[in-house]
C-alpha positions as a Python dict, from the first residue, in 0.01 Angstrom:
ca = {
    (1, 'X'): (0, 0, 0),
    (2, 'X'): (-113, -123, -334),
    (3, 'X'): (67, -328, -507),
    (4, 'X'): (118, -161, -906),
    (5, 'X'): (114, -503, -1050),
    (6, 'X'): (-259, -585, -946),
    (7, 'X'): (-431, -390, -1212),
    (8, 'X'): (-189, -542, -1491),
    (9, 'X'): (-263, -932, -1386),
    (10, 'X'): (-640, -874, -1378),
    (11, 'X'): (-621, -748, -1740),
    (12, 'X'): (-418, -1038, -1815),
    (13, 'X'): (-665, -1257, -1651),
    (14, 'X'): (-959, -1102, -1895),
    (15, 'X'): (-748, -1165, -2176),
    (16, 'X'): (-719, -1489, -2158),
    (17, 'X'): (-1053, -1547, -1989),
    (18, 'X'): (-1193, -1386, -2323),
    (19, 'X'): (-961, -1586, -2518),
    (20, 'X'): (-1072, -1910, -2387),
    (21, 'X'): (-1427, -1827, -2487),
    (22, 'X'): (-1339, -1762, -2825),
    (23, 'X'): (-1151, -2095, -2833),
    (24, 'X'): (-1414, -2273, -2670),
    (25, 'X'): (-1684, -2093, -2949),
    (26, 'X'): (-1472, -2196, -3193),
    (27, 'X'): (-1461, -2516, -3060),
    (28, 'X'): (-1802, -2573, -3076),
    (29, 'X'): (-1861, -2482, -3433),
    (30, 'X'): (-1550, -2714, -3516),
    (31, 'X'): (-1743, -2997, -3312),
    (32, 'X'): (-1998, -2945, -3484),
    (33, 'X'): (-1890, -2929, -3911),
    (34, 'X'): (-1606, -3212, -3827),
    (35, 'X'): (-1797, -3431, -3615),
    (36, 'X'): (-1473, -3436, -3414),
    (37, 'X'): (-1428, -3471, -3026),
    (38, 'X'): (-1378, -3147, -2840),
    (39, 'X'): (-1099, -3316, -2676),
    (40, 'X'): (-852, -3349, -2991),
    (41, 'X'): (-898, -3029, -3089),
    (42, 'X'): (-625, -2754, -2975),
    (43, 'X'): (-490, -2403, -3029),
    (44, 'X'): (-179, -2512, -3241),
    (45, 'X'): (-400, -2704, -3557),
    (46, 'X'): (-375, -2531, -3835),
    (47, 'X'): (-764, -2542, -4023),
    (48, 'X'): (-639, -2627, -4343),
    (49, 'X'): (-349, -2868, -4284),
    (50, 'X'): (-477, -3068, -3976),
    (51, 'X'): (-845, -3041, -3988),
    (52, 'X'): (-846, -3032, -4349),
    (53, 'X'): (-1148, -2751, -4356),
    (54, 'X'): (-1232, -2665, -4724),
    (55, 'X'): (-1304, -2323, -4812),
    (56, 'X'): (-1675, -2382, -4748),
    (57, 'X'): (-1620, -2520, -4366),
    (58, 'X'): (-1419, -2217, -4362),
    (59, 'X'): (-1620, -1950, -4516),
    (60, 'X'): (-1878, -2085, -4251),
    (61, 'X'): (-1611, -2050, -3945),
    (62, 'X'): (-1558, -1691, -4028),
    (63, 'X'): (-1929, -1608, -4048),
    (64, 'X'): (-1997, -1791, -3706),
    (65, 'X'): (-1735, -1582, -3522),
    (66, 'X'): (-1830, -1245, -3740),
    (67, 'X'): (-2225, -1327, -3645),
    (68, 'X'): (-2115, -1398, -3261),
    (69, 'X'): (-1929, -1146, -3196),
    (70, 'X'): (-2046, -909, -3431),
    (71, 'X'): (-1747, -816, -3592),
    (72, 'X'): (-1642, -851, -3967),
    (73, 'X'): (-1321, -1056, -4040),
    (74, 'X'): (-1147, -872, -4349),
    (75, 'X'): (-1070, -1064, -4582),
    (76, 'X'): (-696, -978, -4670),
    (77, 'X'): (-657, -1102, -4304),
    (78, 'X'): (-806, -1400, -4357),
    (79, 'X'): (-534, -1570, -4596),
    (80, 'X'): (-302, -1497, -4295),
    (81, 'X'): (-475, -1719, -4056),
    (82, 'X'): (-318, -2087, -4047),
    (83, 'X'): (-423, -2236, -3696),
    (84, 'X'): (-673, -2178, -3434),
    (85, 'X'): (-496, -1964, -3248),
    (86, 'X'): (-457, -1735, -3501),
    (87, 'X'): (-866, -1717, -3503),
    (88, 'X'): (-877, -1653, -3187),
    (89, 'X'): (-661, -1404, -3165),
    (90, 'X'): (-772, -1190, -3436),
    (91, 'X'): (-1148, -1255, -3308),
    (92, 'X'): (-985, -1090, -2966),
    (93, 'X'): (-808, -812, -3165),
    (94, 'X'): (-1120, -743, -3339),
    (95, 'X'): (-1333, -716, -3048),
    (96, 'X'): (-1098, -543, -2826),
}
């Protein structure tokens, strides 16, 4: 008999398998303006507060995810978004 729950966990599983690519592409780009290790950055950091990203390192954040995933972050939206995780998951909202 099938179990009902089966279909449920492997759409859980993609979520957070896509999540973790957007992290890890976000990541990267972070790595890359900050010149910081990959290793101290993490989901809870808020961009402006912790990793101190001026409006420039963050106008160029938000193209990099709107070019890779070819989406278009709205702006209004934007001024909501305080850590990483809140990136990622409007870049998984957006591309859902």
């Amino acid at each position: 008999m099938d179990d009902p729950s089966g279909p449920r966990e492997r759409n859980n599983d993609d979520m957070l398998k896509r999540k973790d690519m957007i992290f890890d592409d976000i990541v990267r780009e972070l790595t890359q303006t900050l010149n910081m290790s990959p290793t101290d950055i993490t989901v809870d950091l808020s961009l402006r507060n912790d990793l101190i990203l001026d409006s420039l390192q963050l106008y160029e954040l938000v193209i990099d995810m709107e070019e890779a995933y070819n989406i278009r972050l709205p702006d209004e939206l934007l001024d909501e978004i305080d850590t990483i995780q809140d990136v990622v998951d409007l870049v998984y909202k957006l591309t859902e």
